[in-house]
MIRONU-615110 format. One record per residue (C-alpha): residue number from 0; x, y negated, z negated. Coordinates in nm, 2 decimals. Layout:
BEGIN
+--------+--------+--------+--------+
: koltor :     xx :     yy :     zz :
+--------+--------+--------+--------+
:    NUM :      X :      Y :      Z :
...
+--------+--------+--------+--------+
This chain:
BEGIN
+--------+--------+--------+--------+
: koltor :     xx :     yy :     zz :
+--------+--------+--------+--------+
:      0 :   8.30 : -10.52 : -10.23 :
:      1 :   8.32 : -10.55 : -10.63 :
:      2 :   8.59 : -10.84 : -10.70 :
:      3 :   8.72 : -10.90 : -11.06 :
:      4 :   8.97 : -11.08 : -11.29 :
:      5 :   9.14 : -10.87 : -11.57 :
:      6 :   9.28 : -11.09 : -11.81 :
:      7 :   9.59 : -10.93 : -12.02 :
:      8 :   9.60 : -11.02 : -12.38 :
:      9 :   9.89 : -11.01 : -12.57 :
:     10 :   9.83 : -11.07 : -12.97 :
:     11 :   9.51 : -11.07 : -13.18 :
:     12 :   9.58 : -11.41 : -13.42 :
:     13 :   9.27 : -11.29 : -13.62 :
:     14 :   9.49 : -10.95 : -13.73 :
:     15 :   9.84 : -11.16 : -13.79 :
:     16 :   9.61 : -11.40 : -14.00 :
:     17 :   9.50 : -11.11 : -14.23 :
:     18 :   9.82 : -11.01 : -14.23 :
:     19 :   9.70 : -10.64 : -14.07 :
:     20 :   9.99 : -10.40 : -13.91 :
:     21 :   9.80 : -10.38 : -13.57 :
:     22 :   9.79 : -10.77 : -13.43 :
:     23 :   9.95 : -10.58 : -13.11 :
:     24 :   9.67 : -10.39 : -13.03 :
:     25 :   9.39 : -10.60 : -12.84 :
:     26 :   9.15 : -10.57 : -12.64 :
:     27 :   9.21 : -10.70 : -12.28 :
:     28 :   8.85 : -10.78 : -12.01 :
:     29 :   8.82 : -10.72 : -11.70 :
:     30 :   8.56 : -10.93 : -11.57 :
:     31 :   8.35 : -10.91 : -11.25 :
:     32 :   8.22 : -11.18 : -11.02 :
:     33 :   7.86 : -11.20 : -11.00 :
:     34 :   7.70 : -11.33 : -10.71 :
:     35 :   7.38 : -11.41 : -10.86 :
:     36 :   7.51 : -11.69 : -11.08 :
:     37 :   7.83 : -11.76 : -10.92 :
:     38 :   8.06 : -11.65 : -11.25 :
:     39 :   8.29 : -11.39 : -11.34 :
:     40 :   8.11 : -11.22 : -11.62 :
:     41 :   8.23 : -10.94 : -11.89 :
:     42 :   8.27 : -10.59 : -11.75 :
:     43 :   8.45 : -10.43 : -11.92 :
:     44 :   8.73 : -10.40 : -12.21 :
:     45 :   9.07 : -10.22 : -12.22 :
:     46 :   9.28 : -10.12 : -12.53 :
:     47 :   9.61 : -10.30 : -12.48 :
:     48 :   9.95 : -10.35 : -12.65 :
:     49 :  10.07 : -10.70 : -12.64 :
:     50 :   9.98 : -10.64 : -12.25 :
:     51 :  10.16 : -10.88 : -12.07 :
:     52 :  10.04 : -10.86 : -11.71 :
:     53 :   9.81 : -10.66 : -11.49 :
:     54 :   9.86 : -10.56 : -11.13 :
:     55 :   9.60 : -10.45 : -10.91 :
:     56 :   9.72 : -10.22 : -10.57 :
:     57 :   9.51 : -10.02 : -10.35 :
:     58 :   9.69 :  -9.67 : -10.26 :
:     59 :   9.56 :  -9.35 : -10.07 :
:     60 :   9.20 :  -9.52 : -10.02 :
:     61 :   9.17 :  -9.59 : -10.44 :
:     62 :   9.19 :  -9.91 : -10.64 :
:     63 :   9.44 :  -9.88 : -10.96 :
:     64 :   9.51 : -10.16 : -11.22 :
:     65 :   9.82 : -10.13 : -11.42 :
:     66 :   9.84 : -10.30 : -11.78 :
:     67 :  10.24 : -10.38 : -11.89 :
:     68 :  10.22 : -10.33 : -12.23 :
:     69 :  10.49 : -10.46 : -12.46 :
:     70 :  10.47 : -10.39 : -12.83 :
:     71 :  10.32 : -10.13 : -13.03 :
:     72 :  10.35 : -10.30 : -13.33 :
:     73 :  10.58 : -10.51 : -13.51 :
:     74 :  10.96 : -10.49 : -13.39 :
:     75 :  10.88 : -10.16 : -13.22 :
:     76 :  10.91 : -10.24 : -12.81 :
:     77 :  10.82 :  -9.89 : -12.66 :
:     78 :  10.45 :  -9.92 : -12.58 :
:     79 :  10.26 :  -9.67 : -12.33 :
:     80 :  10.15 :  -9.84 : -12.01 :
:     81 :   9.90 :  -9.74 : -11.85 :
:     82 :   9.78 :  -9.73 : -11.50 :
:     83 :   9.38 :  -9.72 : -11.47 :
:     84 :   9.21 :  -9.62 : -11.14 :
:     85 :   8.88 :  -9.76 : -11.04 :
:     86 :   8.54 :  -9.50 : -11.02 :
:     87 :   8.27 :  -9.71 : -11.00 :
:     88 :   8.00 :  -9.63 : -11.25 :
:     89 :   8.25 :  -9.48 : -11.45 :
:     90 :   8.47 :  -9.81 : -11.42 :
:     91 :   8.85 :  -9.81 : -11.48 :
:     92 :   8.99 :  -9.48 : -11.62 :
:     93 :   9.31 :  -9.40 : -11.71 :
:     94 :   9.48 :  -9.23 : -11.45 :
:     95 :   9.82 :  -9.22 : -11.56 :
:     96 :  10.02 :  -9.32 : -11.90 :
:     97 :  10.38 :  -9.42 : -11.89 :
:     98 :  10.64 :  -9.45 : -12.15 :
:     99 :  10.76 :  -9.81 : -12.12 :
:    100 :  11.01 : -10.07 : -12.32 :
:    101 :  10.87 : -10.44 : -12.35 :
:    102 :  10.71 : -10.38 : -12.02 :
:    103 :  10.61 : -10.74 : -11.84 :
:    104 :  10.54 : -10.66 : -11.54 :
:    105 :  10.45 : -10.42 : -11.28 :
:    106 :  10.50 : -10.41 : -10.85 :
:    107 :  10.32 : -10.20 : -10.56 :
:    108 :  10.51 : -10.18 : -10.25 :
:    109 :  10.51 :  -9.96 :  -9.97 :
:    110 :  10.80 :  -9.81 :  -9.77 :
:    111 :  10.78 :  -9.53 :  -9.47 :
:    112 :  10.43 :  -9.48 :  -9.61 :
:    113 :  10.46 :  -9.34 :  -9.92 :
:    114 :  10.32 :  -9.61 : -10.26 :
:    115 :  10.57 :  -9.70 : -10.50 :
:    116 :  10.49 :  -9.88 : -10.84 :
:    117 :  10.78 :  -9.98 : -11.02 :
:    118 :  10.76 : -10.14 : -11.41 :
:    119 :  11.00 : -10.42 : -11.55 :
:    120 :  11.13 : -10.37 : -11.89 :
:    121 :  11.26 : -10.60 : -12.09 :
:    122 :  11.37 : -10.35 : -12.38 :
:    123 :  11.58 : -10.07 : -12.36 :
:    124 :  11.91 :  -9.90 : -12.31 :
+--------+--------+--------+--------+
């Protein structure tokens, strides 16, 4: 079993300080544990939007990680989300992209066995 920590980044400092339009966009890691030296270590990175929080759910036999991303950019609040599934040597790939509103966060539940992931926004009409 592969076990990782994804870590949701929300605002590149670096950008705002340069005064640069896309301090919104940053790059979020998902890091994996590795045995050998008892530490998580970089394994990959994931374009985000002022991300706010990942959730990881297993559905139908696959793994999925979904990024809540809030901000596009400056004032503007509607952000794609996106919900990545695991592949192994080909990582996390998007598997789905969803039109969100200051997304925070994101639940998995189960009912009558069907999967439902529902998204929190904290934007919108």
């Amino acid at each position: 079993d592969d076990d990782f920590l994804a870590v949701a980044n929300a605002f590149d400092y670096e950008a705002a300080a340069a005064d640069r339009d896309n301090q919104h966009v940053v790059g979020s890691i998902i890091y994996q544990f590795d045995s050998k030296s008892g530490k998580f270590v970089e394994y990959q990175s994931l374009v985000t939007y002022s991300g706010t929080r990942w959730t990881f759910y297993s559905a139908c036999g696959r793994q999925y990680l979904a990024i809540a991303n809030s901000n596009n950019g400056g004032s503007k609040h509607r952000a794609n989300s996106v919900v990545y599934v695991y592949r192994g040597v080909e990582r996390f790939v998007a598997a789905h992209v969803i039109e969100t509103e200051g997304a925070t966060d994101w639940e998995h539940y189960s009912l009558d066995g069907r999967d439902y992931l529902v998204v929190s926004n904290s934007k919108g009409g």
